[in-house]
C-alpha positions in Angstrom: 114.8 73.2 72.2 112.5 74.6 69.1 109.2 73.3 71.1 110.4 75.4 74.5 111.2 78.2 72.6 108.1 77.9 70.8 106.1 77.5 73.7 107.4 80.3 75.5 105.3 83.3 73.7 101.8 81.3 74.1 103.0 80.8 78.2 103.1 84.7 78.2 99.9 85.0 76.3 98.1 82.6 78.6 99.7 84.6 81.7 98.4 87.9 80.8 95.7 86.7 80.2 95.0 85.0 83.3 95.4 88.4 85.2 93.1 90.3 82.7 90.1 87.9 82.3 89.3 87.4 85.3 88.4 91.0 86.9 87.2 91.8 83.2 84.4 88.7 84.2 83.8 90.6 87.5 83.1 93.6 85.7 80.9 92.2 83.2 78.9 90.5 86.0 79.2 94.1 88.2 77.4 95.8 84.7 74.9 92.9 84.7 73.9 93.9 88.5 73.6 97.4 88.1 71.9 97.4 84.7 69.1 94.9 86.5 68.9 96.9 89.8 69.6 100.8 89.1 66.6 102.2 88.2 68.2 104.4 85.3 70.6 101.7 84.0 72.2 104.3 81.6 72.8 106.7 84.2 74.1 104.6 86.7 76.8 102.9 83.9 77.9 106.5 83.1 78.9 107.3 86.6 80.4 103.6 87.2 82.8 104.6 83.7 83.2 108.1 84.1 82.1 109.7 87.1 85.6 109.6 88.6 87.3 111.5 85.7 84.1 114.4 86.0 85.7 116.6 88.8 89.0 116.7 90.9 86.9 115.7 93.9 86.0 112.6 92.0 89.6 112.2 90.5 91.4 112.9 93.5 89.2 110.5 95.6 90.2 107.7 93.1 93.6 108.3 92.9 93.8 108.4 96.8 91.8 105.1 97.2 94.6 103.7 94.6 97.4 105.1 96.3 96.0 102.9 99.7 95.9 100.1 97.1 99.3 100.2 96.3 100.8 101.2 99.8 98.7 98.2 101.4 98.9 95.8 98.3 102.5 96.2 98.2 102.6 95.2 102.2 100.8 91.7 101.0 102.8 91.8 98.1 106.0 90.8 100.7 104.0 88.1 102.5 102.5 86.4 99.6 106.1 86.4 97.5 107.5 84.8 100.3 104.8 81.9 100.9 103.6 83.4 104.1 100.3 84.9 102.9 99.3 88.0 105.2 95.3 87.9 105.7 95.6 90.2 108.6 96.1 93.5 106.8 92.7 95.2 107.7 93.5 94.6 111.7 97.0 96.0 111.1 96.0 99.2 108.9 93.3 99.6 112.0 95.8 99.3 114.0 98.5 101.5 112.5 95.7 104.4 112.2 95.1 104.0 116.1 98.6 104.0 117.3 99.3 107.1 115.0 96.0 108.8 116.0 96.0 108.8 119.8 99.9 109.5 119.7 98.8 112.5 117.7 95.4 113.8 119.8 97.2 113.2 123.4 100.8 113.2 123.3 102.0 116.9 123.4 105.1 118.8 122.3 107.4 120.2 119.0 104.6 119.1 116.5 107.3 117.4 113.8 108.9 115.2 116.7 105.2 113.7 117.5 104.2 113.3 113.7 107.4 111.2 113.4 106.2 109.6 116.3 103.2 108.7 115.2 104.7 107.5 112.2 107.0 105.3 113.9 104.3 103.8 116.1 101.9 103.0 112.9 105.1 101.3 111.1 106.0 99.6 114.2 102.6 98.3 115.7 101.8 97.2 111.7 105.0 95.3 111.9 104.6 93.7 115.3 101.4 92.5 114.8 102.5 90.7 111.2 105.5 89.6 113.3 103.7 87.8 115.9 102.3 85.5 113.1 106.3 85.0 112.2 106.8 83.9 115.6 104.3 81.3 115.6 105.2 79.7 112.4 108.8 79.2 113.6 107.9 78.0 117.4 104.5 76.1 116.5 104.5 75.8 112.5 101.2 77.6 112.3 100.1 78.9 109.2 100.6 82.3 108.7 97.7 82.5 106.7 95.5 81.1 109.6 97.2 83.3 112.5 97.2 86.1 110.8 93.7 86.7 110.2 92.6 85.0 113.5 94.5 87.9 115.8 93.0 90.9 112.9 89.5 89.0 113.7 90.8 89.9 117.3 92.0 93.1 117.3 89.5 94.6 115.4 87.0 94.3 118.3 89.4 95.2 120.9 90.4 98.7 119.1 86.5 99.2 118.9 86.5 98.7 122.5 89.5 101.3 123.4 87.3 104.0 121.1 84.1 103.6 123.0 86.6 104.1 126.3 87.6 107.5 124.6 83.8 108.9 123.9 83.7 110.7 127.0 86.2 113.2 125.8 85.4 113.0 121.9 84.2 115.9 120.4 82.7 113.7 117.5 79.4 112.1 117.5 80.8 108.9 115.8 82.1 106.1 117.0 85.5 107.1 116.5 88.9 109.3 118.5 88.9 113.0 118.4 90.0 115.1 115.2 93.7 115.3 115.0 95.0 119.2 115.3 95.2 120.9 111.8 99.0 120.7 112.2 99.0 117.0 111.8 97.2 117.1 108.9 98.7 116.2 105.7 98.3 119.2 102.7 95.6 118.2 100.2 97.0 118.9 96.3 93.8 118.6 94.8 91.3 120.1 96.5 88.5 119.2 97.2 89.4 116.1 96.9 91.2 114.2 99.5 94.6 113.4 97.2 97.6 114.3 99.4 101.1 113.2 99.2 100.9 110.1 100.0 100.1 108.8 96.7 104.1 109.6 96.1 105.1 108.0 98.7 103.2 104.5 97.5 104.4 104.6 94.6 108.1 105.5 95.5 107.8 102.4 97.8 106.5 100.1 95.3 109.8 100.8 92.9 111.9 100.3 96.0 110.2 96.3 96.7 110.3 96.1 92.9 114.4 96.6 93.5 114.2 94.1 96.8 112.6 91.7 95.0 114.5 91.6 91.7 118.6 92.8 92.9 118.9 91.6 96.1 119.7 88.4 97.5 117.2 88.7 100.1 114.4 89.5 97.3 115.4 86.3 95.2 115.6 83.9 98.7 112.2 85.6 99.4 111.2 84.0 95.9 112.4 80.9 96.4 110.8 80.6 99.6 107.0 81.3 98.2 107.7 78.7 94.8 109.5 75.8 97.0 109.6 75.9 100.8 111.6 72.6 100.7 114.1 73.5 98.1 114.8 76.2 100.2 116.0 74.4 103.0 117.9 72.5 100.9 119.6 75.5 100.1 120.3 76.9 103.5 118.0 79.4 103.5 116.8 80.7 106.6 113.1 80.3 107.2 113.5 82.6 110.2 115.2 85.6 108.1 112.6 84.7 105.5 109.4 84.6 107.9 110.0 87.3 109.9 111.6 90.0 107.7 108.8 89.7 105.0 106.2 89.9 107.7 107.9 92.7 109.5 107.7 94.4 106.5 104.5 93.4 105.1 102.6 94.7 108.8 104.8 98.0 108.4 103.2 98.9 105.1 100.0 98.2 106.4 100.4 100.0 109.5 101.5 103.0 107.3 98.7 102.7 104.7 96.5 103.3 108.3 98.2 106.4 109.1 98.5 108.0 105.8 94.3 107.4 105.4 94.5 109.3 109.3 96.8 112.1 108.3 95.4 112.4 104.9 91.9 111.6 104.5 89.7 111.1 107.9 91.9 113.3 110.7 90.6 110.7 112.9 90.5 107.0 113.7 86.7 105.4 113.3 85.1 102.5 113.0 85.5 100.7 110.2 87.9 103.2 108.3 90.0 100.1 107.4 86.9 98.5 106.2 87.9 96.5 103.2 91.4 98.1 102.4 92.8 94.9 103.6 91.0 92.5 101.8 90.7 94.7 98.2 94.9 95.2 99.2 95.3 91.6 98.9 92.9 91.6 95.7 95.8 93.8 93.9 98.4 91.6 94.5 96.7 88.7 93.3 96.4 90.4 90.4 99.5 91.4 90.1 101.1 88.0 91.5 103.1 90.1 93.6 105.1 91.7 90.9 105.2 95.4 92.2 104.9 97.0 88.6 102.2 94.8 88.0 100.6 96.6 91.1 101.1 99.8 89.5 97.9 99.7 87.2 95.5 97.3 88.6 95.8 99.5 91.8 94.5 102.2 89.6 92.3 99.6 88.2 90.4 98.8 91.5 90.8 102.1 92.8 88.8 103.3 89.9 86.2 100.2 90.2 85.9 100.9 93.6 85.6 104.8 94.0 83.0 104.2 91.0 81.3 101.6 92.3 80.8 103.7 95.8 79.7 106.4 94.0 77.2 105.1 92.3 75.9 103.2 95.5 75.4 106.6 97.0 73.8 109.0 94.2 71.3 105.9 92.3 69.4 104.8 95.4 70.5 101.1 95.1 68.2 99.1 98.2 71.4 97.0 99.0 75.4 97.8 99.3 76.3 97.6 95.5 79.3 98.7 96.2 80.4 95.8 99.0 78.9 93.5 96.1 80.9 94.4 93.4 84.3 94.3 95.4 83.0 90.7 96.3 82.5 89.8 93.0 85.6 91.4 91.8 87.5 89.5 94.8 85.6 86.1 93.8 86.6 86.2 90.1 90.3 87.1 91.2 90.9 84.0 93.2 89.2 81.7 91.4 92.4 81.0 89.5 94.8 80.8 92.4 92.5 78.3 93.9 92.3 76.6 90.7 96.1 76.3 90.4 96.6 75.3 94.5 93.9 72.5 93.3 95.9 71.1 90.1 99.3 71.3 92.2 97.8 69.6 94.9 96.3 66.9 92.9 100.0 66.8 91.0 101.8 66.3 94.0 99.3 63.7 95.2 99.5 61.4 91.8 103.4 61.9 91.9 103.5 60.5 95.2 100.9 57.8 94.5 
């Protein structure tokens, strides 16, 4: 009894640390880059560290690239509790931002009924295309993990396609859907900068999954199902419930996250808006290991890296995408110790067996 209780505080040191070292690595080898690239090192550190506190523009640009964090990383936060990891959240925030954005530019009449409209369709198109992953895990025992991204790798081009159908009547010279009327357009509370509401609304949402996950019975099931599929079934559970209410859910948040950066940020739908939102989403919650007030601050944290790291790409005349670099690296460093832990369990499981 003395050596579990004993062995309890150095298990919670070696967890936190596990979560801080590793983007704290990928920020170390992000300074390394830019010190050996930028052509004024000094300057270009400055603006990675504090650029984004300089200005509201810069702050509220942050904060909003956070907020789509959280929103999104909460989304894969569901999925990746529940041991059906979602890979398919840039395809469903693409899609979500579509759906919402043509409901917006061509359906017509009382302007609150078609924003909730729009809303509706980015929660439900989200949802559905999470779901059909659900679906195929239950009738074919496909790996949501595998599905998921394969119809995102799908979609993405397919969406592109319906944009370039729309050109002839776009009044943009980008490969993207007409600007949403002004009346659609979320209220900005930090102007310049792009920082709307929605920031609120992610992090009401997170505190709500943080209740799901830890007070009600589906929330601990959920948990159950993402440490032991098999003890699970043992227990009755039902993988259906499981599969395709966390996916349902995790799509939905996506979806959303797509509408709220249509609403909020672009007033239209373009090419490549989504463009890694998805995959730095997934990043957080890694991180976080899908605790939702764990998602609170490293959202923040890569929102800042990010936004910074954008910045930067942008005003020190880098000759390659520094900022696409550093999320990689950032991304890299995170999973290597998920991968390393799938590895050891595997290798358990295989010896125990043997």
């Amino acid at each position: 009894m003395e050596n579990i209780k004993s062995s309890n505080p150095t298990q919670k040191v070696f967890s936190v640390l596990s979560k801080v070292i590793p983007p704290l690595i990928g920020i170390l080898i992000c300074i390394a880059l830019i010190y050996f690239f930028s052509n004024n090192a000094e300057e270009a550190l400055e603006s990675l560290f504090l650029g984004s506190f300089n200005s509201p523009y810069y702050f509220g640009a942050f904060l909003t690239q956070a907020g789509f964090l959280l929103l999104a990383g909460t989304g894969a936060a569901f999925a990746y509790k529940s041991g059906n990891m979602n890979l398919g959240g840039e395809g469903q925030i693409y899609l979500g931002g579509f759906s919402s954005c043509m409901i917006l530019i061509f359906v017509k009449g009382n302007p609150l009924l078609i924003f909730l409209l729009a809303l509706a369709a980015s929660l439900l198109s989200g949802a559905l295309m999470a779901g059909f992953s659900a679906f195929l895990k239950e009738k074919r025992n496909a790996l949501p993990l595998l599905t998921s991204f394969l119809l995102s790798s799908a979609v993405i081009p397919l969406i592109d396609g319906l944009i370039m159908a729309t050109k002839s009547n776009s009044s943009t010279n980008m490969l993207s859907l007409p600007y949403i009327d002004e009346v659609y357009r979320l209220k900005h509370i930090l102007p310049p900068s792009p920082l709307t509401i929605s920031i609120f609304v992610s992090f009401g949402i997170c505190f709500l999954s943080w209740l799901i996950f830890t007070k009600s019975k589906f929330g601990k099931e959920m948990a159950i199902w993402g440490i032991s599929e098999e003890f699970a079934r043992y227990s009755g559970f039902s993988s259906k419930k499981n599969s395709y209410l966390s996916l349902y859910i995790s799509g939905a948040l996506h979806g959303l996250t797509g509408f709220f950066a249509v609403t909020g940020s672009y007033y239209t739908c373009h090419k490549d808006f989504y463009l890694g939102m998805g995959w730095n989403a997934l990043n957080v919650t890694l991180l976080a290991s899908s605790n939702p007030l764990l998602l609170i601050p490293f959202s923040l944290f890569l929102g800042w890296l990010y936004s910074s790291a954008d910045r930067v790409a942008l005003t020190q005349g880098f000759g390659f995408d520094i900022s696409a670099i550093i999320q990689g690296v950032v991304l890299f460093t995170t999973a290597i110790p998920l991968i390393s832990k799938k590895i050891l369990s595997a290798r358990k499981e295989v010896s125990n067996h043997e």
